[in-house]
VMD Tcl script that builds the backbone (N, CA, C; Angstrom):
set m [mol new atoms 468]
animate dup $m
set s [atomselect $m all]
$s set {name element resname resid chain x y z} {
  {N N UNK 1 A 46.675 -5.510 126.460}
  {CA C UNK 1 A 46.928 -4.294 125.693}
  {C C UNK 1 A 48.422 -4.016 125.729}
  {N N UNK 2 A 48.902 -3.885 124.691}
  {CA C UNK 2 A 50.697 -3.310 124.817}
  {C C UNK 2 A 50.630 -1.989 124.126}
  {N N UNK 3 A 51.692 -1.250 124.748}
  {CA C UNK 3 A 52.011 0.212 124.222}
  {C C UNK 3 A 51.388 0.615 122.595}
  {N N UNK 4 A 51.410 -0.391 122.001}
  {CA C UNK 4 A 51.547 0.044 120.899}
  {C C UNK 4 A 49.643 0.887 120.822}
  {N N UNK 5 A 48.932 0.026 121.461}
  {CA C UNK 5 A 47.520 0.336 121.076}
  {C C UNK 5 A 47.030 1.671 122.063}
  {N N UNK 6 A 48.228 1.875 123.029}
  {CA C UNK 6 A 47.595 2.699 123.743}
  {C C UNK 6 A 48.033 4.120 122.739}
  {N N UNK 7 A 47.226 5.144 122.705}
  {CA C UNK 7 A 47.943 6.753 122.384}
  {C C UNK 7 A 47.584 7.632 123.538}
  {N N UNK 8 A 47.647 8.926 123.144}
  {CA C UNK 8 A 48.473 10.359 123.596}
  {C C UNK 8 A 46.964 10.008 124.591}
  {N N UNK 9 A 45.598 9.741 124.610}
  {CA C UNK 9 A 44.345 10.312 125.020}
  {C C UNK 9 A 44.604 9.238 126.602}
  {N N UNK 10 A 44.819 8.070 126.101}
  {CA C UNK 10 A 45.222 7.090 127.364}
  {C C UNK 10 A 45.818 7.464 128.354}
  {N N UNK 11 A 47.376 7.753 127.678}
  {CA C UNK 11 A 48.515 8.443 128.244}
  {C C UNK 11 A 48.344 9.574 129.247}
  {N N UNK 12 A 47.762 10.436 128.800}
  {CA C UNK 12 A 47.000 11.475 129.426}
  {C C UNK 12 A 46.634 10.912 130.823}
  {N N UNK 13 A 45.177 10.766 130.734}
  {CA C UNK 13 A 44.661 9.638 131.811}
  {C C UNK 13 A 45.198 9.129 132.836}
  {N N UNK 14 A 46.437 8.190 132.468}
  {CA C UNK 14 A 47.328 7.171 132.990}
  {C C UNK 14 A 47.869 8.402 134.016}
  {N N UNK 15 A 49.166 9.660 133.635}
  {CA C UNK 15 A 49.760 10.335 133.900}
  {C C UNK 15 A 48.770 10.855 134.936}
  {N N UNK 16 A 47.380 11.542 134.725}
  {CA C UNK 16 A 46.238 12.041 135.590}
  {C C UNK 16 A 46.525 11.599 136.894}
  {N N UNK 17 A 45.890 10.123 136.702}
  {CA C UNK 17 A 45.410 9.035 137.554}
  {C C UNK 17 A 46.470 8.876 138.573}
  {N N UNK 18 A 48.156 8.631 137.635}
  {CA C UNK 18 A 49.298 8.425 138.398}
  {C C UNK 18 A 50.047 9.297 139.471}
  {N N UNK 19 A 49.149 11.009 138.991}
  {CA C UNK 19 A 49.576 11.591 140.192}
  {C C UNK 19 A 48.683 11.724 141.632}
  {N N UNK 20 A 47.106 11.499 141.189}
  {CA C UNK 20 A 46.616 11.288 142.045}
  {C C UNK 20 A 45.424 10.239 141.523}
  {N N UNK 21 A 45.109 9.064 142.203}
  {CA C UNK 21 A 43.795 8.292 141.780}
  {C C UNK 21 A 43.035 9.125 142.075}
  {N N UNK 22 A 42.398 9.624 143.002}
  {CA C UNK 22 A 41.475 10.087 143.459}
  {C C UNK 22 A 40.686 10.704 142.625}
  {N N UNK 23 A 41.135 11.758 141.748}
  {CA C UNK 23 A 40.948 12.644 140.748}
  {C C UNK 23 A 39.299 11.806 139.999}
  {N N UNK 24 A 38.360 13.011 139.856}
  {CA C UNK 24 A 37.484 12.715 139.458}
  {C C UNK 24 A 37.029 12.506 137.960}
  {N N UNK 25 A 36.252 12.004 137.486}
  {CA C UNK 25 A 36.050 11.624 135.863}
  {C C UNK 25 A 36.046 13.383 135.585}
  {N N UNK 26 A 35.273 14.360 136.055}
  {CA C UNK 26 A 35.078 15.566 135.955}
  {C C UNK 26 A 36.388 16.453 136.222}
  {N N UNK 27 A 37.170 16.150 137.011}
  {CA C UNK 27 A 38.411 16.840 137.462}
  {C C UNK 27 A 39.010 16.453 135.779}
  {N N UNK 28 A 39.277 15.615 135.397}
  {CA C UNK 28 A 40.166 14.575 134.257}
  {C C UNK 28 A 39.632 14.959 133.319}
  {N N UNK 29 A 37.909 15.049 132.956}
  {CA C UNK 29 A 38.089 15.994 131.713}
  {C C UNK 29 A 38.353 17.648 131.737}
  {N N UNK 30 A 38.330 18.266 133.052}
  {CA C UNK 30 A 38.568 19.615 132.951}
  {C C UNK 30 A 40.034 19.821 132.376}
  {N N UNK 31 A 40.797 19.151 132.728}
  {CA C UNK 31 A 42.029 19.171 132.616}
  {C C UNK 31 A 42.461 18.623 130.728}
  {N N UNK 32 A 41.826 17.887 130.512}
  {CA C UNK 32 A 41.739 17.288 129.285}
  {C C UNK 32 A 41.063 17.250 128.092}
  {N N UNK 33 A 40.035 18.259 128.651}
  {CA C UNK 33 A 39.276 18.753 127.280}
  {C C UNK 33 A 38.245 17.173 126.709}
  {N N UNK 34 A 38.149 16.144 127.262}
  {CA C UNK 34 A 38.010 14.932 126.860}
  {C C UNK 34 A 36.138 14.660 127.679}
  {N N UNK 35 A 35.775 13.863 126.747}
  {CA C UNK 35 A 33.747 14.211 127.627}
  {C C UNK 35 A 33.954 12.962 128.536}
  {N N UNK 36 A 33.337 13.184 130.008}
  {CA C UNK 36 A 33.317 12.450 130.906}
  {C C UNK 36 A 33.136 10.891 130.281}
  {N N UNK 37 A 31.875 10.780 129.519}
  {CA C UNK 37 A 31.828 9.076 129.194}
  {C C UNK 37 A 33.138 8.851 128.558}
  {N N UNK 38 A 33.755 9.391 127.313}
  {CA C UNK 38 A 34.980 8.535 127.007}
  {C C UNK 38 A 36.230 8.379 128.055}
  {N N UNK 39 A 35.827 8.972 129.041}
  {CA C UNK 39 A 37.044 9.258 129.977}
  {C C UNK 39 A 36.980 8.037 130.868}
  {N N UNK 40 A 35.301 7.548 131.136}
  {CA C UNK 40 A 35.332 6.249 131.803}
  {C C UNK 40 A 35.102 4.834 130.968}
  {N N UNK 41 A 34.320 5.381 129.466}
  {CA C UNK 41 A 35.150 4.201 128.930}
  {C C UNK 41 A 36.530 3.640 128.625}
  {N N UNK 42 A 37.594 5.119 128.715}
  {CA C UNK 42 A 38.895 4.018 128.001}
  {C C UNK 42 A 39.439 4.159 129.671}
  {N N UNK 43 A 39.499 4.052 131.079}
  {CA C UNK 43 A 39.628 3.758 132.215}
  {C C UNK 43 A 38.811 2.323 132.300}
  {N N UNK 44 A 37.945 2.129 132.246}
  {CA C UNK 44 A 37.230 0.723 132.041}
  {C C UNK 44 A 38.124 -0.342 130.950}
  {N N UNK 45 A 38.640 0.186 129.944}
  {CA C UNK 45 A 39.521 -1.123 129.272}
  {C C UNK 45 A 40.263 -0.985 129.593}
  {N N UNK 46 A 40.947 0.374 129.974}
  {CA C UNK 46 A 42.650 0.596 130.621}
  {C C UNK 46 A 42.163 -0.866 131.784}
  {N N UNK 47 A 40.954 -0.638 132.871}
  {CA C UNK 47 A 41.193 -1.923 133.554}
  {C C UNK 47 A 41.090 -3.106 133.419}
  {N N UNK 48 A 40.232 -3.751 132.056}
  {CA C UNK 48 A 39.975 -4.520 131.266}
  {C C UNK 48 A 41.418 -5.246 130.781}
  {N N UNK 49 A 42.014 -4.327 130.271}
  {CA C UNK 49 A 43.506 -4.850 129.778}
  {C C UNK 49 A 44.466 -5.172 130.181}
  {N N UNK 50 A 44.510 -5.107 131.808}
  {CA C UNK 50 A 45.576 -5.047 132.714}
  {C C UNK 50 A 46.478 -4.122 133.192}
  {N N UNK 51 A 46.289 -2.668 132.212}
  {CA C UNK 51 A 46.858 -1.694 132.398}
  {C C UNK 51 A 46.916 -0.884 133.667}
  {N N UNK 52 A 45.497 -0.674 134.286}
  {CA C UNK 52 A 45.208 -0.045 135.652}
  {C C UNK 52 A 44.599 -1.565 135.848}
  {N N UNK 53 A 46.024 -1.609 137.464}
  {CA C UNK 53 A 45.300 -2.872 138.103}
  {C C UNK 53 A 44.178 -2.831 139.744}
  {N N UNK 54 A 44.710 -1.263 139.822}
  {CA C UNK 54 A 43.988 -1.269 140.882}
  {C C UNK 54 A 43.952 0.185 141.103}
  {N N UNK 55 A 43.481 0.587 142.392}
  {CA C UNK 55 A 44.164 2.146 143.212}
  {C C UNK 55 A 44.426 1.917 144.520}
  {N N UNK 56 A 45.259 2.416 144.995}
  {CA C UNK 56 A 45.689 2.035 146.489}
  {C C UNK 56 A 46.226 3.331 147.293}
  {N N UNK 57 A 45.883 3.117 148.010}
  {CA C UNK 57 A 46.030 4.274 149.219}
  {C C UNK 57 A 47.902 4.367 149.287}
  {N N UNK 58 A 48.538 5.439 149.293}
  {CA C UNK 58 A 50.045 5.470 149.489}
  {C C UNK 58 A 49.887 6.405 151.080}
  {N N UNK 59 A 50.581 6.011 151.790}
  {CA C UNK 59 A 50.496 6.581 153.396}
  {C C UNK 59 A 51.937 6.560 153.942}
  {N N UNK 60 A 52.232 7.583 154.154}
  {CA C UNK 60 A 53.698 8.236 154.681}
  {C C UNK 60 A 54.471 7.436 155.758}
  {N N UNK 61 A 55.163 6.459 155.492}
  {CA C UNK 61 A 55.970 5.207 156.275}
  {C C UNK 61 A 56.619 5.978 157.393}
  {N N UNK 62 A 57.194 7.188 157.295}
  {CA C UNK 62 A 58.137 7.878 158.073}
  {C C UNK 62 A 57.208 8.939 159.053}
  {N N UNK 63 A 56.155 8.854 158.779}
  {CA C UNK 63 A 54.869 9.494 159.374}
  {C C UNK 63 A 54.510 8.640 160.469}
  {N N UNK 64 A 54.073 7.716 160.443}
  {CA C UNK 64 A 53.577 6.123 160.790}
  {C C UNK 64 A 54.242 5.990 162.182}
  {N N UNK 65 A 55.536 6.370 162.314}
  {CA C UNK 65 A 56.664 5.546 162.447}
  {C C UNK 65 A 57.508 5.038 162.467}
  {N N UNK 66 A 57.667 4.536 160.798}
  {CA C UNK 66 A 58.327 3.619 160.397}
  {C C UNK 66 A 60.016 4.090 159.529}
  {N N UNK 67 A 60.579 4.568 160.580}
  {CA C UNK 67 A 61.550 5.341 160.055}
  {C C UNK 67 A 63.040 4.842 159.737}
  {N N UNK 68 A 63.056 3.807 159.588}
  {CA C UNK 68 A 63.869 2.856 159.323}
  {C C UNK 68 A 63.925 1.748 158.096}
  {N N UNK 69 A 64.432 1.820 156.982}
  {CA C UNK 69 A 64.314 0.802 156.166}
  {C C UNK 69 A 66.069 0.633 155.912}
  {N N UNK 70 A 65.394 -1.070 155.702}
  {CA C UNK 70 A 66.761 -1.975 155.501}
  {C C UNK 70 A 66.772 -2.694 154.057}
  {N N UNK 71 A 67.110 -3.181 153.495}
  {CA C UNK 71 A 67.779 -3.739 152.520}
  {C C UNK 71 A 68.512 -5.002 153.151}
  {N N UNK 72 A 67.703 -6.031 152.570}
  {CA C UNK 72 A 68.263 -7.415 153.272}
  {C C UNK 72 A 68.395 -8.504 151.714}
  {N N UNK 73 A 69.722 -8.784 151.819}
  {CA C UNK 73 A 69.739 -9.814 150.632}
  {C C UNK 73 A 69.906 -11.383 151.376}
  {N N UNK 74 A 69.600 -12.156 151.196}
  {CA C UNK 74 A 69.522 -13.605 151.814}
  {C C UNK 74 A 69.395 -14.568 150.457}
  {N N UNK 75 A 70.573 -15.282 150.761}
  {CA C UNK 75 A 70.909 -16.442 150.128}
  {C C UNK 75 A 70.204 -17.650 150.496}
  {N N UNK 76 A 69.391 -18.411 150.165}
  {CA C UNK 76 A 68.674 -19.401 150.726}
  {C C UNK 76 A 68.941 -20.963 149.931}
  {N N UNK 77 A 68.604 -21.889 150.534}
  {CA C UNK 77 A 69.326 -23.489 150.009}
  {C C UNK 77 A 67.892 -23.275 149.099}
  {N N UNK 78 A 68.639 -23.847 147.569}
  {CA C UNK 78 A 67.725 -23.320 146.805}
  {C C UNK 78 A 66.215 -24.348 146.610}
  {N N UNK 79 A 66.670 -25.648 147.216}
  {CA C UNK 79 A 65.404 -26.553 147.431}
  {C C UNK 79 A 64.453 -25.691 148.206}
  {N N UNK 80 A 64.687 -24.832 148.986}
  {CA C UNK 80 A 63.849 -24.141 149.610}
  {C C UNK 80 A 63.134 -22.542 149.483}
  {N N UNK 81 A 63.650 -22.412 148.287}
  {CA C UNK 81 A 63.644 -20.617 147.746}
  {C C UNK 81 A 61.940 -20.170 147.601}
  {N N UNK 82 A 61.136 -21.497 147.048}
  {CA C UNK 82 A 59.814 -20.848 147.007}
  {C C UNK 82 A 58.844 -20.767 148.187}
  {N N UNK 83 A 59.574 -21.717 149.046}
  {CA C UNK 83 A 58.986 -21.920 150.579}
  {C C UNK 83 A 59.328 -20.700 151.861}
  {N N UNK 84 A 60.575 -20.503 151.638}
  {CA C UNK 84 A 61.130 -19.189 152.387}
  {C C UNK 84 A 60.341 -17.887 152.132}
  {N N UNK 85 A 60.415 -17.728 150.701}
  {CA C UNK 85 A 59.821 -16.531 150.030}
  {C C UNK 85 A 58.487 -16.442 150.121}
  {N N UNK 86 A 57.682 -17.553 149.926}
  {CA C UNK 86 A 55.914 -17.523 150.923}
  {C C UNK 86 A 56.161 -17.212 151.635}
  {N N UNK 87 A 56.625 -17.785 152.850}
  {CA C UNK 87 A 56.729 -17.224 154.178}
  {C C UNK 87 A 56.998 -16.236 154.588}
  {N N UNK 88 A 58.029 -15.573 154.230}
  {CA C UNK 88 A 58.251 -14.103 154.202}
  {C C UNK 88 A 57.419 -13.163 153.571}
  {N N UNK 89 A 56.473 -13.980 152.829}
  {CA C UNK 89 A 55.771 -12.496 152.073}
  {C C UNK 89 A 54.730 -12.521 153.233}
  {N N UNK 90 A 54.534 -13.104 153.925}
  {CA C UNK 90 A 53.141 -12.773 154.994}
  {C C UNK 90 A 54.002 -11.841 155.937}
  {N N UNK 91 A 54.913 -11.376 156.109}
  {CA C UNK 91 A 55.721 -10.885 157.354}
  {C C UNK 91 A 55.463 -9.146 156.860}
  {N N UNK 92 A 54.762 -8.485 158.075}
  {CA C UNK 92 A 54.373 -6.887 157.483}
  {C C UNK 92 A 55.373 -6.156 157.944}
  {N N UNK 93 A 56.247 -6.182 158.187}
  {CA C UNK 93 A 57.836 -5.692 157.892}
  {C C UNK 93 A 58.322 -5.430 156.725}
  {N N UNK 94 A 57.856 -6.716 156.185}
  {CA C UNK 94 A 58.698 -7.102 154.603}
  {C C UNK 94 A 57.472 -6.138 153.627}
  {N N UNK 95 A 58.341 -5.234 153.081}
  {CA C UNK 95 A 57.354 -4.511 151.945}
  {C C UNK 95 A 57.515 -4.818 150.337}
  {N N UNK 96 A 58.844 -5.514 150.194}
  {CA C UNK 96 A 58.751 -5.827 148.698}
  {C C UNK 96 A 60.063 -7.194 149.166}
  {N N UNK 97 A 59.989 -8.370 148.124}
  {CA C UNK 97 A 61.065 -9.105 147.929}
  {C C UNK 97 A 61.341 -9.150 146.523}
  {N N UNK 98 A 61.972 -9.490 146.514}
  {CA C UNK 98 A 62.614 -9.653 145.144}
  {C C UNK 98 A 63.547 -10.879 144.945}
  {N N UNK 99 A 63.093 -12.002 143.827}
  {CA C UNK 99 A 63.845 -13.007 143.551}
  {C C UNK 99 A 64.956 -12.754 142.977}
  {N N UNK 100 A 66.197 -13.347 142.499}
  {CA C UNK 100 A 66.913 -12.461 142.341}
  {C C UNK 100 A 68.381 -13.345 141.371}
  {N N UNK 101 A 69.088 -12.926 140.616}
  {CA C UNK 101 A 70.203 -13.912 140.020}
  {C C UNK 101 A 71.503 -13.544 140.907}
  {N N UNK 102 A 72.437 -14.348 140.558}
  {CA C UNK 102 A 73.762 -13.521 141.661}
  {C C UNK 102 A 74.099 -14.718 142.700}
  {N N UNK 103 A 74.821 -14.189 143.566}
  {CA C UNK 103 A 75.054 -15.205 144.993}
  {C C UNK 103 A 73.980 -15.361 145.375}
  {N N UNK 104 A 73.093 -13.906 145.768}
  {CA C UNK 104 A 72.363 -13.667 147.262}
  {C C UNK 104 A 70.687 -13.951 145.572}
  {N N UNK 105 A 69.920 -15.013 146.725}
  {CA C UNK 105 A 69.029 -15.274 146.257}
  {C C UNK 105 A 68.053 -14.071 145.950}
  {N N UNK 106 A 67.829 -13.664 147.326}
  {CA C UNK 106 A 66.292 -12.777 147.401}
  {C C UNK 106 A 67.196 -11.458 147.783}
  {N N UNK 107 A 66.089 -10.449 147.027}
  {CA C UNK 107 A 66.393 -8.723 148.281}
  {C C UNK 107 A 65.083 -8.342 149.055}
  {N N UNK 108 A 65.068 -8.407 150.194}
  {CA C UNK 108 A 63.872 -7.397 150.850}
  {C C UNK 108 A 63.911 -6.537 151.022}
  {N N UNK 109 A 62.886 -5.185 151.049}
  {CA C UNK 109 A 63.025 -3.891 151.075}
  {C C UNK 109 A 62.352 -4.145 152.691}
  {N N UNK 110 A 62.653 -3.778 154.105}
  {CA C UNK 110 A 62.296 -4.063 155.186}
  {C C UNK 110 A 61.817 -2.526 156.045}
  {N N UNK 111 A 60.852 -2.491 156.550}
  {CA C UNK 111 A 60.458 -1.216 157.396}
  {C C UNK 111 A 60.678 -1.462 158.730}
  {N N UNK 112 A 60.887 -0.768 159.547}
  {CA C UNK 112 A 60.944 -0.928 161.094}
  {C C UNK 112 A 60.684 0.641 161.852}
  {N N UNK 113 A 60.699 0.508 163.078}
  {CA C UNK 113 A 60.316 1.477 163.708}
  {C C UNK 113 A 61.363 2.225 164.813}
  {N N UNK 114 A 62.098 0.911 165.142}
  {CA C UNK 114 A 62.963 0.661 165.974}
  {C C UNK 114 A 64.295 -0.126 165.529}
  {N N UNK 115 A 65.629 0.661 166.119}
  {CA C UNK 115 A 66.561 -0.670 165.548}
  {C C UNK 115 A 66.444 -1.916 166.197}
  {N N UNK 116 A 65.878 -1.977 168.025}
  {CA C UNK 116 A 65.311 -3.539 167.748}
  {C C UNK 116 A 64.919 -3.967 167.168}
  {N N UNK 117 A 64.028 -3.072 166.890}
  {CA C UNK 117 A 63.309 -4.636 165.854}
  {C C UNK 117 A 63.904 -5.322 164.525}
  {N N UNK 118 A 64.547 -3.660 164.264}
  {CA C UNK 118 A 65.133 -4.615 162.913}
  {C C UNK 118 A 66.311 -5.441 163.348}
  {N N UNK 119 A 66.884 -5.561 164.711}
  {CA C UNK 119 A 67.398 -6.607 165.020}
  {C C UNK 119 A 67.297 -7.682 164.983}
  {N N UNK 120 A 65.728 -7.823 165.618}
  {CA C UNK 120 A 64.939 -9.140 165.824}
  {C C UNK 120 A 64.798 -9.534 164.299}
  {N N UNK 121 A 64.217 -9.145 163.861}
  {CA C UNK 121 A 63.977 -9.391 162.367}
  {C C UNK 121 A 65.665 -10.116 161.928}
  {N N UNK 122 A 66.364 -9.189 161.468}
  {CA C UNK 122 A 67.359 -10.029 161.372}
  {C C UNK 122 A 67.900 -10.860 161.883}
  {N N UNK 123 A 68.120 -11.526 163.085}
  {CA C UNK 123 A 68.035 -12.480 164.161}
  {C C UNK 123 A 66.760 -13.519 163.615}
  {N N UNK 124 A 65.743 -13.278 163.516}
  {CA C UNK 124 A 64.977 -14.370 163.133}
  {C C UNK 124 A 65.149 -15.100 161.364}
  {N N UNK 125 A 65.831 -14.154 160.613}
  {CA C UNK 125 A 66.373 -14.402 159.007}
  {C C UNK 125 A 67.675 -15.428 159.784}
  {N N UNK 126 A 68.709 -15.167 160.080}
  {CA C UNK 126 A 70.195 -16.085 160.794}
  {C C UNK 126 A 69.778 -17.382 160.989}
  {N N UNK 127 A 68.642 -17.536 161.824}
  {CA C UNK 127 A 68.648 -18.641 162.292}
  {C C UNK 127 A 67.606 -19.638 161.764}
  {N N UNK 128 A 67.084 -18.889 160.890}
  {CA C UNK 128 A 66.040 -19.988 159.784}
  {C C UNK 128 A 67.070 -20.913 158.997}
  {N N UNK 129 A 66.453 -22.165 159.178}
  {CA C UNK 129 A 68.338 -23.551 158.540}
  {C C UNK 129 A 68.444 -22.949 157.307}
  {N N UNK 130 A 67.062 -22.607 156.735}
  {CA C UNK 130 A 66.871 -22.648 154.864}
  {C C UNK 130 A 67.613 -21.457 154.831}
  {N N UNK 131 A 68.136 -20.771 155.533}
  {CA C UNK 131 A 68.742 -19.225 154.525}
  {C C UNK 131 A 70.247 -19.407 155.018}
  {N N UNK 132 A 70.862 -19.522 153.983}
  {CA C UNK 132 A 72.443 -19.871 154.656}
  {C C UNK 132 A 73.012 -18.456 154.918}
  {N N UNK 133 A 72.875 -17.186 154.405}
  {CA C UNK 133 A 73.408 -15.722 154.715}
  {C C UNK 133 A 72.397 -14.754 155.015}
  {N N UNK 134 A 72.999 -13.780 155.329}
  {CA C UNK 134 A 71.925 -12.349 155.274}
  {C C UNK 134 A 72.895 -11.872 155.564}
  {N N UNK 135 A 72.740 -10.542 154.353}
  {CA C UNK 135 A 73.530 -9.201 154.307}
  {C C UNK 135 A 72.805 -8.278 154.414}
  {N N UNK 136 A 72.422 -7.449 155.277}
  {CA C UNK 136 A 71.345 -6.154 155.927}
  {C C UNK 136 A 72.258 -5.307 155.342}
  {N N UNK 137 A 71.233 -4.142 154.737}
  {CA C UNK 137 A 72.099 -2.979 154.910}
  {C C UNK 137 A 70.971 -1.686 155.035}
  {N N UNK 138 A 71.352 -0.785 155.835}
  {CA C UNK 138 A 70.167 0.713 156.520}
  {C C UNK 138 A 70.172 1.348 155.378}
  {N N UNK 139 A 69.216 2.216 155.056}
  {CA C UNK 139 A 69.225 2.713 153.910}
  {C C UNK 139 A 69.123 4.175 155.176}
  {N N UNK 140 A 70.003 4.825 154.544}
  {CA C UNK 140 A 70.548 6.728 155.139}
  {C C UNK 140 A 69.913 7.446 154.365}
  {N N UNK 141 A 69.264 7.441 153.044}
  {CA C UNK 141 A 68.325 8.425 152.689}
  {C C UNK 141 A 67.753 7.782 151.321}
  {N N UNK 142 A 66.407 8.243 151.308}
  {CA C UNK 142 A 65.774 7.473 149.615}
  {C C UNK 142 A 65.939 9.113 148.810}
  {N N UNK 143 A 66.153 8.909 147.539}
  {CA C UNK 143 A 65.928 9.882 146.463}
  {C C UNK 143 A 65.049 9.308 145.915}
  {N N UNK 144 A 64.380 7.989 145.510}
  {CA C UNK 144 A 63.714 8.006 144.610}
  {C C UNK 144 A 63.119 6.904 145.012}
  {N N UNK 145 A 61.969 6.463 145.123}
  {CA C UNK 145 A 60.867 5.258 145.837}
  {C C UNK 145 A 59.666 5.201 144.989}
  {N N UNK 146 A 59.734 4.636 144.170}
  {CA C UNK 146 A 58.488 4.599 142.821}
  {C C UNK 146 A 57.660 2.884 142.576}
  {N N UNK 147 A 56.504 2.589 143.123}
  {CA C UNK 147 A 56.231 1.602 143.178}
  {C C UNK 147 A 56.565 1.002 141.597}
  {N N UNK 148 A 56.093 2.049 140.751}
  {CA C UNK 148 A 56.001 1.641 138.739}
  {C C UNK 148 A 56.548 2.659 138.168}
  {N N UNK 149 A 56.674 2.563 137.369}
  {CA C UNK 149 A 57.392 3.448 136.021}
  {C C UNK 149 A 56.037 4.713 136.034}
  {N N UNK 150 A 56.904 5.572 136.237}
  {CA C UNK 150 A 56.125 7.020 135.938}
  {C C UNK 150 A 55.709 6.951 134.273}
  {N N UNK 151 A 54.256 7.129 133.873}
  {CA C UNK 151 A 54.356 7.575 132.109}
  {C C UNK 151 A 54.819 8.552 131.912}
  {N N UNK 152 A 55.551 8.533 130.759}
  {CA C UNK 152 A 56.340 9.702 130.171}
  {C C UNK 152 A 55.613 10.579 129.740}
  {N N UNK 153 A 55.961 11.958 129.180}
  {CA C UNK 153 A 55.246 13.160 128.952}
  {C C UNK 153 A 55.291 12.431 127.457}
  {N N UNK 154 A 55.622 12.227 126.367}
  {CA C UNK 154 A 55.856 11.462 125.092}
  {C C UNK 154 A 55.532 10.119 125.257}
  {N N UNK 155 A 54.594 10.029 124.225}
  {CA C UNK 155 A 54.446 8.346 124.136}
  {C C UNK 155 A 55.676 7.820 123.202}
  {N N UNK 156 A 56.148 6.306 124.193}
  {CA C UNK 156 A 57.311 5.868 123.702}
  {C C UNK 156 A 57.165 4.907 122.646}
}
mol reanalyze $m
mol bondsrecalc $m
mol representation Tube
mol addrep $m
C-alpha cells in the first residue's frame, strides 16, 4: 500500500494507534465517529499491506536503569561489514545500528547502566581486528527519540 491509497479515515487510525496501541476498536470509534467493524477491517489491511507491522511494548530505558546512551560510529574492513554487523545485532546493549556512507561505516545507538560498562563495550569494539576505529560519543540529553515518523495531522 503507498500513501497515495491510504486517506483521512486510515490516517486517523494510524495517528490513534501511534499514540497508544493499546487503544481499543471501541475507544477508536468513540473518538472517530467510525463503526467498530470498519475500524478492524481497514487495521487488518493496514496489517495486510505492511503499513502496521506490529505493536510493541515501549518501556522507560532511564527507568530500567539504563541511563546512559552512547553513539558509537565504527569503521570496519569492509570484507567484513556484514559479518561485524550480525554480530553486533545480537549484543542487547546495541539498540539500533545503522549502515552507513562516509568514513565511519556503521552508527550504534548503545544503552548502558554504568560507565563501565560502556567501557567494556567499547574496549571489546577496539580490539575486534575487523573494526579498524571507534568514535563513542555520550549523548547529555535526547529532545527527540522517535522509533518512525509520527503521521501528520494532514494527509501528505
Amino acid at each position: 500500500m503507498t500513501n497515495k491509497k491510504l486517506d483521512e479515515i486510515d490516517f486517523e487510525i494510524l495517528r490513534i494507534l501511534q499514540k497508544d496501541a493499546r487503544q481499543s476498536y471501541r475507544t477508536i470509534r468513540d473518538a472517530t465517529g467510525i463503526s467498530i467493524g470498519t475500524i478492524h477491517n481497514r487495521i487488518s489491511k493496514l496489517k495486510e499491506e505492511g503499513i502496521i507491522e506490529g505493536f510493541i511494548l515501549k518501556v522507560n530505558d532511564f527507568n530500567l536503569g539504563y541511563r546512559l546512551t552512547f553513539m558509537i560510529n565504527i569503521e570496519i574492513d569492509g570484507k567484513y561489514a556484514e559479518t561485524v554487523l550480525t554480530q553486533l545485532s545480537q549484543m542487547t546493549e546495541i539498540c539500533a545500528i545503522f549502515l552507513k556512507t562516509g568514513k565511519q561505516s556503521a552508527e550504534l545507538i548503545c544503552k548502558f547502566k554504568e560507565v563501565e560498562d560502556a567501557n567494556k563495550f567499547i574496549l571489546s569494539l577496539n580490539i575486534n581486528k575487523n573494526i579498524l576505529n571507534v568514535d563513542s560519543h555520550m549523548v547529555l540529553r535526547e529532545y527527540k527519540n522517535m522509533p518512525n515518523i509520527q503521521i501528520p495531522l494532514v494527509i501528505p
